[in-house]
C-alpha positions in Angstrom: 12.3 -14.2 4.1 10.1 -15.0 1.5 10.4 -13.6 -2.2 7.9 -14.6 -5.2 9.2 -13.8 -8.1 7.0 -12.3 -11.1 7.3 -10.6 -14.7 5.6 -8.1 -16.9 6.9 -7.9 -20.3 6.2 -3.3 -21.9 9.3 -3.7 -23.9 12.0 -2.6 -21.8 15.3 -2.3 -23.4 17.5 -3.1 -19.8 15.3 -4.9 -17.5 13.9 -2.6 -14.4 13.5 -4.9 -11.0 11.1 -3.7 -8.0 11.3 -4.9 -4.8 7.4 -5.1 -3.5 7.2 -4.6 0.4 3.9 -3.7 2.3 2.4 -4.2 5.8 5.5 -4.3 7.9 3.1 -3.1 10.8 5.9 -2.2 13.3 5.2 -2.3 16.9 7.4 0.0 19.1 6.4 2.3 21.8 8.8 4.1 24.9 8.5 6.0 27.7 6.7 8.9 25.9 3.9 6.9 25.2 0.8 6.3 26.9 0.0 3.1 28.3 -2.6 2.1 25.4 -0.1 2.5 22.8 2.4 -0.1 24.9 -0.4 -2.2 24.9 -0.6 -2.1 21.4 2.9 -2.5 21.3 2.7 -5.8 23.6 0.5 -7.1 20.8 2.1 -6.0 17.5 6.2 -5.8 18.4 8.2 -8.6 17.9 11.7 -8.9 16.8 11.3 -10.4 13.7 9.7 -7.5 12.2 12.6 -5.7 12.2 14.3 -8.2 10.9 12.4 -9.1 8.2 12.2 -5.6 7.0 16.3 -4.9 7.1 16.3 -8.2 5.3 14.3 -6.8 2.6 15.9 -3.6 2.4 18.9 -5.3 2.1 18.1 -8.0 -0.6 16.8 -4.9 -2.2 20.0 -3.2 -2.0 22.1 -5.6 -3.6 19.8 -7.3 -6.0 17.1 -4.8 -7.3 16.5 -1.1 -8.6 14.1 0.0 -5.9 11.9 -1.2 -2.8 8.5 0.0 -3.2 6.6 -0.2 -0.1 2.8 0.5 -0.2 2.4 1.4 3.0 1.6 0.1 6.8 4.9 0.5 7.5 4.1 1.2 11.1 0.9 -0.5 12.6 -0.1 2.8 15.0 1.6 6.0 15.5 3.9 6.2 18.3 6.9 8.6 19.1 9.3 5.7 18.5 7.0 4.4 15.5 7.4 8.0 13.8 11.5 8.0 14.3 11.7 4.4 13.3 10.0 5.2 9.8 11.8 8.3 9.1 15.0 6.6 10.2 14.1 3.7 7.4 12.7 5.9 5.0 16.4 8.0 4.2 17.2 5.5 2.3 16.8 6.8 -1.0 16.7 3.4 -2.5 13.2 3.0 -0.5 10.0 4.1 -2.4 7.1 4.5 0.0 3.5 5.1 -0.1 1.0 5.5 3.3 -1.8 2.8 5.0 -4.3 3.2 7.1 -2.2 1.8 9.9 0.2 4.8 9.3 -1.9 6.8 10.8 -4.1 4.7 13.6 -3.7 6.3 16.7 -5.0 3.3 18.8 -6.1 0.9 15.8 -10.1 1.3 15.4 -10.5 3.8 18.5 -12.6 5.8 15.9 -13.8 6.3 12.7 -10.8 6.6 10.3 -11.5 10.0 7.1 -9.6 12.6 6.0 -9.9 14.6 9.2 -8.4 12.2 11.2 -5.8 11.2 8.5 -4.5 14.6 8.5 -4.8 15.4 12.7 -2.3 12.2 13.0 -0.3 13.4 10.0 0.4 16.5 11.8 0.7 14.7 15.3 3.5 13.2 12.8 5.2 16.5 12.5 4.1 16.2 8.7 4.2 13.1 8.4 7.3 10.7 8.0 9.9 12.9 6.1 8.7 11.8 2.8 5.5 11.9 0.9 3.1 9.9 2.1 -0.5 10.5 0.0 1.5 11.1 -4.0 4.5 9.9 -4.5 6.5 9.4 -8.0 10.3 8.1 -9.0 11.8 7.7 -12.2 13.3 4.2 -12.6 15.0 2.7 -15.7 12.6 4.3 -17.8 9.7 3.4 -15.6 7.4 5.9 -13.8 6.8 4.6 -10.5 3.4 6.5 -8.7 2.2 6.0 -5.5 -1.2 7.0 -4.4 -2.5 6.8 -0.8 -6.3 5.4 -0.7 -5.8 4.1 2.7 -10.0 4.9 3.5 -10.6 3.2 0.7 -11.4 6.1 -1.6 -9.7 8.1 -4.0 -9.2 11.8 -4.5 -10.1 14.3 -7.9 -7.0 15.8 -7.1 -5.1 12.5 -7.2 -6.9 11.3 -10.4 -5.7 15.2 -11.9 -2.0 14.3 -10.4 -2.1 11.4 -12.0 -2.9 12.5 -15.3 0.1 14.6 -15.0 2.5 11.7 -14.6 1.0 10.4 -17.4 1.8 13.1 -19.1 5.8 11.8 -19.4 4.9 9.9 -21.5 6.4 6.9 -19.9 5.3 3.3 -18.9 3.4 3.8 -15.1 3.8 1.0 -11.9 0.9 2.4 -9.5 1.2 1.5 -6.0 -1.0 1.7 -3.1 -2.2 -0.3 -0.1 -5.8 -1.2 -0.6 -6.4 -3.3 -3.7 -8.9 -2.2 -6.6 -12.2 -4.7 -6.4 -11.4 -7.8 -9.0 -14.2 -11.0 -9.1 -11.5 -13.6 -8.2 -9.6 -11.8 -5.8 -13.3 -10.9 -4.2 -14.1 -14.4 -4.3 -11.0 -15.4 -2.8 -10.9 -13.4 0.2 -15.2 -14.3 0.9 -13.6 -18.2 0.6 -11.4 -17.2 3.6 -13.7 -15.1 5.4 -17.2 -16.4 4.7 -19.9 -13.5 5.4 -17.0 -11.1 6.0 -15.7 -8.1 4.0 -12.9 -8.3 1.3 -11.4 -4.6 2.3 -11.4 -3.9 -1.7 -12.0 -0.3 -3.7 -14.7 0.0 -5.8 -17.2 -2.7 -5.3 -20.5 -2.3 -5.7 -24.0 -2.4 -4.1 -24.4 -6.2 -5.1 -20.9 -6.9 -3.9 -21.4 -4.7 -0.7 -24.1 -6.6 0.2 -22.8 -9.6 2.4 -20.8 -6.7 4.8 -22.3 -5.3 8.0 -23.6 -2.4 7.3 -20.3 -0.8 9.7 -17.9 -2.4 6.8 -20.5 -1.1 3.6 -20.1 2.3 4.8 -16.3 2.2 5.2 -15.7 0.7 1.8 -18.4 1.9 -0.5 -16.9 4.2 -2.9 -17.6 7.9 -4.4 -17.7 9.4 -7.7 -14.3 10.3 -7.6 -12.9 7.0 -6.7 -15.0 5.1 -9.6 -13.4 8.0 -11.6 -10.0 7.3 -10.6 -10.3 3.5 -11.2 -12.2 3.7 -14.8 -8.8 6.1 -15.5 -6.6 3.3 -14.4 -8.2 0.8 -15.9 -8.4 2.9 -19.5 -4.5 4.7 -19.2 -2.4 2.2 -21.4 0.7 3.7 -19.6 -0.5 2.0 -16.3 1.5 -1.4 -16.5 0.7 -2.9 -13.2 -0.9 -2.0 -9.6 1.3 -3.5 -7.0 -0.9 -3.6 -3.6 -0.9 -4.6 0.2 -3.5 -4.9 2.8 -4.8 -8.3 2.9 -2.1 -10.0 4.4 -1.8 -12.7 1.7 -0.7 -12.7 -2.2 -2.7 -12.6 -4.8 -2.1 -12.0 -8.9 -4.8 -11.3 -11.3 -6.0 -8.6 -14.0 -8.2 -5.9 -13.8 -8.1 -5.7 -17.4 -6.8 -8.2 -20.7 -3.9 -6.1 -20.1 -3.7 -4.7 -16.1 -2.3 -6.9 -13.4 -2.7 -6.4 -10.4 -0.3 -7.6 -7.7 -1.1 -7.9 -4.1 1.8 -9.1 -2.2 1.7 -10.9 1.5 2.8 -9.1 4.4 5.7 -7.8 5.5 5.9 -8.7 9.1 5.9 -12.5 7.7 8.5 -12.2 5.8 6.7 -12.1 2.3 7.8 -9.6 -0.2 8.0 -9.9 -4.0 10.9 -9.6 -6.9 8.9 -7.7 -10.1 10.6 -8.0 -13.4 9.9 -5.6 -15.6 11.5 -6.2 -18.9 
């Protein structure tokens, strides 16, 4: 396992420390599944998955306040899949917040909205026992707030939700999967994909323009999400953004006073200690 350590300083009077998991992307299929998802399963399983993911949970358990895990818990939805995330996600010491691959039926068999979201979230049996597209905890003092943009978009009604948890009054972690579109982090990714996409919210035209146009569609954003974002990037409650998705880590601010985080994956054995004092 591999933990990076990092620290944001609001004023804290007892230090609050977060456990940051994401992209776990467990593989497991049975006999009630059809033969593409034990394909899929043939590709994505491994042992050390699992292993990595009770290792976290358990360094968690002994050593921090919460794990937050920002979703792609499970890389497609299978019967086992399902069980195996509800199973995990009991522990009430586990904060949790959906990906897109928590709710890919086959991984890219079609194109991935809100209609499709929810048919697999009801395939689910409403999901995986917890909430999966808003999610808040009270930790220490610290408002932890999950919001699933899994598609790459945002909601009105998340943006009014959120304005609601603001409403405590009380210092805000946000946590979801897909990062929020920052230049360095942009020009990162193009370093390590030349001519690629950088699967980031809120980029614009000039930005969308090296994708194919398959990849500009997917990730250009709406009113609402450019809403949501100018919010986050304006609320001095929000803190930090702790984020998933692109498989590597990453640290830099969306604002003099925002960082975001985006933390390596899961099923490597990345995860990262946040200090918030």
């Amino acid at each position: 396992m591999l933990i990076e350590k990092s620290t944001i300083r609001i004023g804290l009077e007892k230090p609050v420390k977060l456990l940051h998991v994401t992209d776990t992307h467990l593989g497991f299929a049975d006999e009630r599944d059809d033969e593409r998802k034990h394909e899929l399963s043939k590709r994505m399983s491994g042992p050390e998955r699992e292993k990595y993911l009770y290792e976290q949970i358990d360094y968690a358990g002994k050593n921090c306040d919460l794990l937050v895990h920002t979703g792609d818990l499970i890389d497609f939805v299978s019967h086992a899949n399902v069980e195996k995330a509800r199973e995990i996600l009991k522990n009430d010491k586990i904060f949790f917040i959906a990906g897109n691959h928590d709710y890919s039926q086959y991984v890219g068999e079609a194109w991935e909205d809100n209609a499709y979201r929810m048919n697999s979230y009801m395939q689910m049996g409403y999901g995986f026992g917890v909430p999966m597209f808003f999610n808040s905890r009270v930790v220490g003092g610290v408002n932890i707030v999950g919001i699933d943009n899994s598609y790459y978009l945002f909601a009105d009604w998340q943006l009014f939700r959120l304005k609601k948890e603001a409403e405590k009054g009380l210092p805000i972690i946000l946590a979801f999967h897909d990062p929020i579109f920052e230049q360095s982090l942009y020009d990162y990714h193009m370093s390590l994909l030349p001519g690629e996409c950088t699967y980031l919210v809120g980029c614009d035209e000039e930005h969308l323009l090296p994708y194919s146009e398959f990849r500009a569609v997917q990730q250009r954003p709406d009113e609402p999400t450019m809403r949501m974002i100018d919010y986050i990037k304006s609320e001095p409650l929000i803190k930090a953004v702790l984020t998933g998705h692109l498989h590597f880590s990453f640290e830099s601010n969306l604002t003099d006073s925002l960082t975001q985080f985006v933390t390596g994956s899961g099923y490597s054995g990345c995860a990262r200690e946040l200090t918030v004092i």
